[in-house]
N, C-alpha and C positions, 0 to 999 in steps of 0.2 A: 810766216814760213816756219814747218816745224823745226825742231833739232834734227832729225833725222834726212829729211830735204835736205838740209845745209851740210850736211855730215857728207851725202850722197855726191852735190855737189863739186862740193873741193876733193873727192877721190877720183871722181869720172867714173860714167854710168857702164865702162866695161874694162877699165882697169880690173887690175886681177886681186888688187885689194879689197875694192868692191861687191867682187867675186864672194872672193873667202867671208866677206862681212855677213853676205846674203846667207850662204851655208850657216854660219854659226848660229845668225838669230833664227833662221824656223829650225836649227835643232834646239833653240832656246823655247821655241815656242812647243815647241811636241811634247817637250819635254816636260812644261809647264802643265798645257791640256792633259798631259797622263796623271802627272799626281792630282791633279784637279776631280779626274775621272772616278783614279782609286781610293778619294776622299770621300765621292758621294758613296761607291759601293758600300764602305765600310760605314758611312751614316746610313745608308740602305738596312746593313744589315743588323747594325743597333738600333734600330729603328724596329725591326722583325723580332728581335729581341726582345724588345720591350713589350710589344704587343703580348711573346708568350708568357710574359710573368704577369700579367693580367689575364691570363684566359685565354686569349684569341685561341680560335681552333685550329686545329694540328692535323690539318689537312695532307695530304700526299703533294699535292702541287707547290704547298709553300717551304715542305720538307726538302724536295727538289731544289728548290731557287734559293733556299739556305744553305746546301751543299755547294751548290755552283757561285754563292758570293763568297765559302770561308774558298772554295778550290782555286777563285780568282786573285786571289792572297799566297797562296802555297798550294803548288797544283798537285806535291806529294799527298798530300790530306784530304783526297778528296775523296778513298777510298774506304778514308774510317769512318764517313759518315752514312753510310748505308742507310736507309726504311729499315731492313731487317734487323742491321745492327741497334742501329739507337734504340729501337722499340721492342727485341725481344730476344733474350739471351736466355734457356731455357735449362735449368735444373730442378730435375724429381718433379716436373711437371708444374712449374710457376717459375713467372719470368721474373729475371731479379735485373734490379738497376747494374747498368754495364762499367765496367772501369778501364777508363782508356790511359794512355802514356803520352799526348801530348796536351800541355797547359789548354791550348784553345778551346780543342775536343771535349775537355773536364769542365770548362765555363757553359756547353753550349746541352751538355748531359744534365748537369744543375738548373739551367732551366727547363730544359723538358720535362723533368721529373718533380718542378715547384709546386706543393700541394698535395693533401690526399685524395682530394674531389676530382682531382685531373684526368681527365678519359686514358691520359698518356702513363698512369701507374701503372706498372706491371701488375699481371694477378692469375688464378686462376679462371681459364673462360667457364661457358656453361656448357653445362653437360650437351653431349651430341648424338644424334639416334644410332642406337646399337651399343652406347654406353649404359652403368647403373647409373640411375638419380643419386645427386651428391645430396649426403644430410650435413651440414653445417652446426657443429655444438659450440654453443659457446661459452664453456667453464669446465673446471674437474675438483666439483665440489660433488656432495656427496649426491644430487639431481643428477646430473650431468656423468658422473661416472658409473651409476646402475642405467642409464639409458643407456650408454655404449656399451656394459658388459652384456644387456640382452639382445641389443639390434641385431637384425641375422644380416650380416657382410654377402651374404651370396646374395640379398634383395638391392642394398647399398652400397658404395662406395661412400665414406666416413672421412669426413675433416673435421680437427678438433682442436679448436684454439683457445689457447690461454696463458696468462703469463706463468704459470707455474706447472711442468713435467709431472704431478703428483698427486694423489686424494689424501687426505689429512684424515686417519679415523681421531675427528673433535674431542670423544669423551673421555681417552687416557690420554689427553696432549696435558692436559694438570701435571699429570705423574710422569712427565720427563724434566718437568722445573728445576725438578729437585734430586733426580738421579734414581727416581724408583725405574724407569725404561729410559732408555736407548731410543735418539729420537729417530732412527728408520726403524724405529719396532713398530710405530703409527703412519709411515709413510708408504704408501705404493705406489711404484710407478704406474703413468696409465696405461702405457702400451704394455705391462702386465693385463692389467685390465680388459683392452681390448686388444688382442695379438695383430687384430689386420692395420694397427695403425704402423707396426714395426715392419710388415712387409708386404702389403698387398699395393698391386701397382698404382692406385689412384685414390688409395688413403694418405694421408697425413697428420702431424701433427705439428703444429706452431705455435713457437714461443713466442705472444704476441699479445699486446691488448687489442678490444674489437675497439677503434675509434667512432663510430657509426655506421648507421646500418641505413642502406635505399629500398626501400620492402617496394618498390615501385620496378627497378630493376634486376630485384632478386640477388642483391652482392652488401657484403659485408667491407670496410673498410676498417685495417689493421696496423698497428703501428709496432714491429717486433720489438722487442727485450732491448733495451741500449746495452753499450758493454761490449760488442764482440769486438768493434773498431769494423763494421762493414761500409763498406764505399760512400752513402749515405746515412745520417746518425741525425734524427731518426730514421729507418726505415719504413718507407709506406706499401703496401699491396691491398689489393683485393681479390675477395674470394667470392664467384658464383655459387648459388647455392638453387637447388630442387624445393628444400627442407630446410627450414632454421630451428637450432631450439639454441634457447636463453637462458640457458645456468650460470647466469654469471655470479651469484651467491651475494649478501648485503655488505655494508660494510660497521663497525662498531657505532652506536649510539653514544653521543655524546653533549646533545641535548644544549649545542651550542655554548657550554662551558667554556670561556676564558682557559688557556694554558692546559687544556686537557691533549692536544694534541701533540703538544710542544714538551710537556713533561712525562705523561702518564702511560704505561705500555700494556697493551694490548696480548689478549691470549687467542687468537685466530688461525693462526700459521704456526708452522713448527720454526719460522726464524724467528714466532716472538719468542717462543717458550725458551732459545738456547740464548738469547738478549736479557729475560727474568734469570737465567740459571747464572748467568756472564755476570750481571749485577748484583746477582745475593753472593755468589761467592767471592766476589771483589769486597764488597761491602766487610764480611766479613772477616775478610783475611786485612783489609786496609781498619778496620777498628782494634786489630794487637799491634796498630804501629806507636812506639814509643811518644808520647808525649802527647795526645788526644786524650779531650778531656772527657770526661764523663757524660758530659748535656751532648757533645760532637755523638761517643758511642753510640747513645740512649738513638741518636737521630739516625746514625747510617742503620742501624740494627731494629729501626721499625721498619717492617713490613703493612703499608695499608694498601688494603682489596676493595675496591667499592664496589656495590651489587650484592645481592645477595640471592641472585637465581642458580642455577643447580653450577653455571662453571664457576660464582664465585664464593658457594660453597666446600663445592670439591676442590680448590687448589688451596683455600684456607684451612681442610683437613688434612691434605699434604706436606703443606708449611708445617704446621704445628706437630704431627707425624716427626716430619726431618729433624725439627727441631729436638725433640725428646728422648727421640730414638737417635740420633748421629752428630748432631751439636754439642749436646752437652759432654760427649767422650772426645770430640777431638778440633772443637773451640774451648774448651773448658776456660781459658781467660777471661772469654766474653761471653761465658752462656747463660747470664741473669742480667745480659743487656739487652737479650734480642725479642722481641715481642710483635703480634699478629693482631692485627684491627679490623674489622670489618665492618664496613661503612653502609647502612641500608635505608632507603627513605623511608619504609614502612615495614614488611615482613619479610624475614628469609624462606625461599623457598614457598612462595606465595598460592603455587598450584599444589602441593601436595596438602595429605589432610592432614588436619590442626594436630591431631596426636604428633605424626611424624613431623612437623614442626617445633612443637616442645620436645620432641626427642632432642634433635637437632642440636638446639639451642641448647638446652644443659649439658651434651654431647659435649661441643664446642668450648664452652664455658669453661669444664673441669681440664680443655686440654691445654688453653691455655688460651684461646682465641679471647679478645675481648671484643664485643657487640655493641657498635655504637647506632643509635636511629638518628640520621637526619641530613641533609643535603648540602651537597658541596655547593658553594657562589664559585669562586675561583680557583686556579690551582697554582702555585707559584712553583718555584723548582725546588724551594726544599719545605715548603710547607703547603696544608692547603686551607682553605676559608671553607667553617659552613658557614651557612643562611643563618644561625644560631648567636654570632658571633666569635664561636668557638676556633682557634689556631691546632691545628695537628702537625707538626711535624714529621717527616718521613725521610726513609734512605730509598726505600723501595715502592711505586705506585704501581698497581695492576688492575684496572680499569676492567668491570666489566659489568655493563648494565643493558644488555640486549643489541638489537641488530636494528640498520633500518637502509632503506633504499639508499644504494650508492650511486656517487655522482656520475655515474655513465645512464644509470636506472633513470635518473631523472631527468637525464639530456636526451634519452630518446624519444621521438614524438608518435607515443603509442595511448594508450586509452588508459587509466591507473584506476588500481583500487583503492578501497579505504586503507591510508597508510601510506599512500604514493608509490605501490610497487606497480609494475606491468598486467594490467586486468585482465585475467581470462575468463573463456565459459568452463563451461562440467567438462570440456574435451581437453581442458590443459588450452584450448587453440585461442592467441590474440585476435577477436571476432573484428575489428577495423583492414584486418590487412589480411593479405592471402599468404599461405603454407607459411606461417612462423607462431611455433609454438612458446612456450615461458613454462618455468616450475623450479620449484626450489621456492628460498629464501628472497628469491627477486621478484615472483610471482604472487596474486592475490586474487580470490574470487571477485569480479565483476561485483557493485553492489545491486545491478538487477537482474542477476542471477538467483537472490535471498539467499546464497550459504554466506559464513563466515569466513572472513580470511583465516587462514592457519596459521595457527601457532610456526616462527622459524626453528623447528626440532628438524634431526637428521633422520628419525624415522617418519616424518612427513616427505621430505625428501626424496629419498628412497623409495619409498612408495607411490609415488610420483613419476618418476623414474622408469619403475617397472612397469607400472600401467600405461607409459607414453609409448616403453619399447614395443610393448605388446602392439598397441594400434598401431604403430607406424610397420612394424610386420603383417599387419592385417591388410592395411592401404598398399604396401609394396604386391602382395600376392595378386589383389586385385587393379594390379596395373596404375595404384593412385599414387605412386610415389613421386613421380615428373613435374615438374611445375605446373599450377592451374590444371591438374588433373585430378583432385580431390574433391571436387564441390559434390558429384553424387553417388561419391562412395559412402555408404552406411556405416556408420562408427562405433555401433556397438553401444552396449551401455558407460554412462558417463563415468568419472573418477566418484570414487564414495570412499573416503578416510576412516578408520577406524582407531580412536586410541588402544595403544597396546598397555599403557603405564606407564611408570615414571620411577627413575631410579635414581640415587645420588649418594657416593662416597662421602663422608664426615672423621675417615680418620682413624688410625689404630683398629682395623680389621672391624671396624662398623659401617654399617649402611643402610641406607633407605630405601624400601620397596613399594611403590604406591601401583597398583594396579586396576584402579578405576577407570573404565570411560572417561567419563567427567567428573568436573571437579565437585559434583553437588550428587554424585552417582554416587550407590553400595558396590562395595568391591574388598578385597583382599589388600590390606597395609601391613606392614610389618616394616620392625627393624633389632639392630643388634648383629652377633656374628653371622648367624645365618642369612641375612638380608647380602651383608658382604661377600660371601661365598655364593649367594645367585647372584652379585650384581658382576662378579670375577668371570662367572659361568659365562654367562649372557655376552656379555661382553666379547669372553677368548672368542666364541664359537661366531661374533659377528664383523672378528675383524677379517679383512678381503680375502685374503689368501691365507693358506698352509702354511706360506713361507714364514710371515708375519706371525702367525700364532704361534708359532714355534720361536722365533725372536721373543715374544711379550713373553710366554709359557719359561724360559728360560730366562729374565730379566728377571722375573718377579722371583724365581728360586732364588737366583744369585742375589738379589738384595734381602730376601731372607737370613740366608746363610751368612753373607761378609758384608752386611750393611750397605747404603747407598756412596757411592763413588763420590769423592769431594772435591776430582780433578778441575782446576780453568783452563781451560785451554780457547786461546783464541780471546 
């Protein structure tokens, strides 16, 4: 007999003790069955949970029965879990991750949103009929920023993404190192550039890198700028696209060198040039501190350039410029401590002709630059190794030995040319996938196409650019602008490059003017003052805007007149 029989028993089966016993235990038991209930619900819906952070699909049915297990927990919350809400909060026309106020809500948004590949990212959809086809750029180098100044906006609606608001004019970024310009005198915004990205209704711009790209569903996958403190860090979207084009520009060659990445700075962007400026005048001003000895001077107060193509040419006629003309008046302590190297495997300025190379080089020479031939092994943080045996010491490294496909270039799964950049045909067009173009420094001739990859110069670029906007105006007129609506529109004749010449600063109002086709072509060379006053001409008259020439136009007066600014700031 159990306990309970015998409990039963000695009460009697309608004593009123009995009674009350019976009541307590099935509210014992109800009570038991309920938490038992809302035990599984809540393994129910950890259970759904986990399935999302692996993928499972984010069907409408199971959105439903996720709302109704968190509602069966707290039936005030059942409201903030909407379809519409979770999935699509919408400003300036892309859906952004949503931020709620209660803990659970913010657990259950976190996973919905895990991954960039997620069908569940917000983003721009695809275009719809009675809209313009969206063209999708992605870069604002100097490709990428002459295709938006010519695209006609009445054929397109324009989204342009990249982590930088700006075009960098590359060939005076040298001459803000050192305080010859103002570094918004080489910056334009782009929405200068292109006015519809600032107000036309279904233009944009985003500050964003592109993470990959599905040329199969025509959408790009983007991961904005860190830093704002937005609800998710990083943030992820995608963008629908009609039209792709790929300016995403290269990134520095460095030839898998030990310590080159970790020590050496880069002249690309205008935050390295005010990083070089930040560093020389520290250097500087920390070599008059009392008690530094002489070998310490000698080491903060070298400058080594390595490369010896036209940019690290021109910023080693700069240096040595500052140096002669503004150091010596107002470091005068330490102005026969500071010295300029330039580091090259074989010859400076290798594509211009041999006279304006020996120009160069005795140019350089008497200004103070010393030329050294031979290749770096390793770079340590205050010294570097060549291959030679030889030790150089430095305060200052400025790294610049050409350009080569960056690691997004080579994570994409597109067709490459010689060189590993993104292959195209004579149309600019990636011939494996439909409507996405390439050009710039990212792009490269097909090798069964028989042309040559191009040279990474910004007048390639540009040129590029212009020819892209033209067609893509061509295909918009004749209705080929839409996705998969291109295949039998006639394209015109292909891209065809032509060199215009070659130009390069050396220094104290001298320059180099190489104006050859090619390198084994008759042409017009010249250098000396005159070469420098065309290379100033050319230059004012090709940077973007009025505004800007009238910044550099007045930069270069004032450093004329009251010398170069020796301000740090920052």
């Amino acid at each position: 007999m159990s306990h309970f029989e015998k409990f039963k028993n000695l009460l009697g089966e309608n004593s009123v003790a009995a009674v009350t016993t019976k009541m307590l235990l099935s509210r014992i038991a109800k009570t038991a069955f309920s938490q038992s209930s809302q035990a599984a619900r809540i393994a129910a819906g950890n259970h759904y949970m986990g399935m999302l952070r692996k993928g499972f699909p984010a069907a409408p049915t199971y959105h439903t029965w996720l709302r109704d297990v968190i509602a069966s927990g707290n039936g005030d919350r059942s409201s903030l879990l909407r379809p519409a809400d979770v999935f699509r909060v919408n400003s300036r026309g892309i859906g952004h991750t949503p931020h709620f106020q209660y803990p659970s809500a913010e657990a259950v948004q976190d996973d919905l949103y895990s991954g960039a590949d997620d069908a569940r990212v917000p983003g721009l959809e695809p275009t719809k009929a009675g809209e313009k086809p969206r063209v999708v750029v992605l870069g604002t180098g100097w490709a990428g920023c002459r295709f938006l100044k010519g695209l006609d906006t009445k054929l397109y609606d324009i989204v342009c993404i990249s982590p930088r608001n700006h075009m960098v004019f590359t060939p005076l970024l040298a001459s803000t190192c050192v305080g010859t310009l103002e570094f918004r005198s080489v910056a334009e915004p782009v929405n200068r550039i292109q006015s519809a990205l600032s107000g036309a209704p279904n233009s944009y711009f985003y500050l964003a890198s592109c993470t990959g790209i599905d040329t199969h569903k025509h959408q790009v996958c983007c991961e904005s700028v860190s830093g704002a403190g937005l609800p998710d860090e990083p943030y992820h979207f995608k963008v629908a696209y009609d039209k792709l084009v790929i300016a995403a520009g290269a990134d520095p060659l460095t030839f898998n060198i030990k310590g080159v990445k970790e020590h050496a700075m880069f002249l690309r962007e205008v935050q390295h040039a005010q990083e070089i400026r930040r560093k020389l005048l520290l250097n500087l001003m920390l070599s008059e501190a009392p008690g530094i000895s002489e070998e310490e001077k000698k080491r903060l107060l070298h400058c080594v350039v390595i490369g010896g193509g036209p940019t690290g040419v021109e910023f080693s006629g700069e240096l040595s410029d500052f140096i002669m003309r503004d150091v010596r008046q107002r470091f005068s302590h330490v102005k026969d401590y500071i010295q300029v190297t330039l580091i090259e495997a074989s010859e400076i300025l290798s594509s211009f002709d041999v006279g304006l190379r020996q120009y160069a080089t005795n140019h350089l020479t008497k200004s103070g630059v010393r030329l050294v031939r031979g290749v770096v092994k390793e770079v340590l943080p205050e010294k570097i190794l060549l291959s030679d045996g030889t030790c150089v010491p430095y305060g200052l490294l400025v790294w610049s030995t050409g350009v080569g496909p960056s690691e997004f270039v080579k994570s994409l799964d597109l067709p490459k040319s010689p060189g590993g950049r993104i292959g195209v045909d004579e149309w600019l067009r990636v011939p494996s996938v439909e409507d996405v173009f390439a050009l710039g420094d990212c792009a490269g001739f097909l090798e069964q196409t028989g042309r040559p990859v191009l040279p990474a110069l910004a007048q390639v670029a540009e040129r590029e650019g212009k020819y892209l906007a033209n067609l893509f105006n061509q295909m918009g007129k004749q209705n080929g602008g839409r996705a998969h609506c291109a295949k039998d529109i006639p394209l015109g004749d292909p891209f065809v490059y032509r060199h215009l010449g070659s130009m390069a600063s050396v220094g104290r109002y001298k320059a180099l003017v190489d104006l050859r086709q090619r390198k084994d072509a008759k042409g017009i060379s010249m250098a000396g003052f005159v070469s420098w006053f065309i290379w100033r001409s050319a230059y004012l008259t090709r940077v973007v805007s009025w505004r800007n020439r009238f910044y550099v136009a007045v930069n270069w007066a004032t450093t004329l007149v009251f010398g170069r600014d020796n301000s740090r700031i920052g």
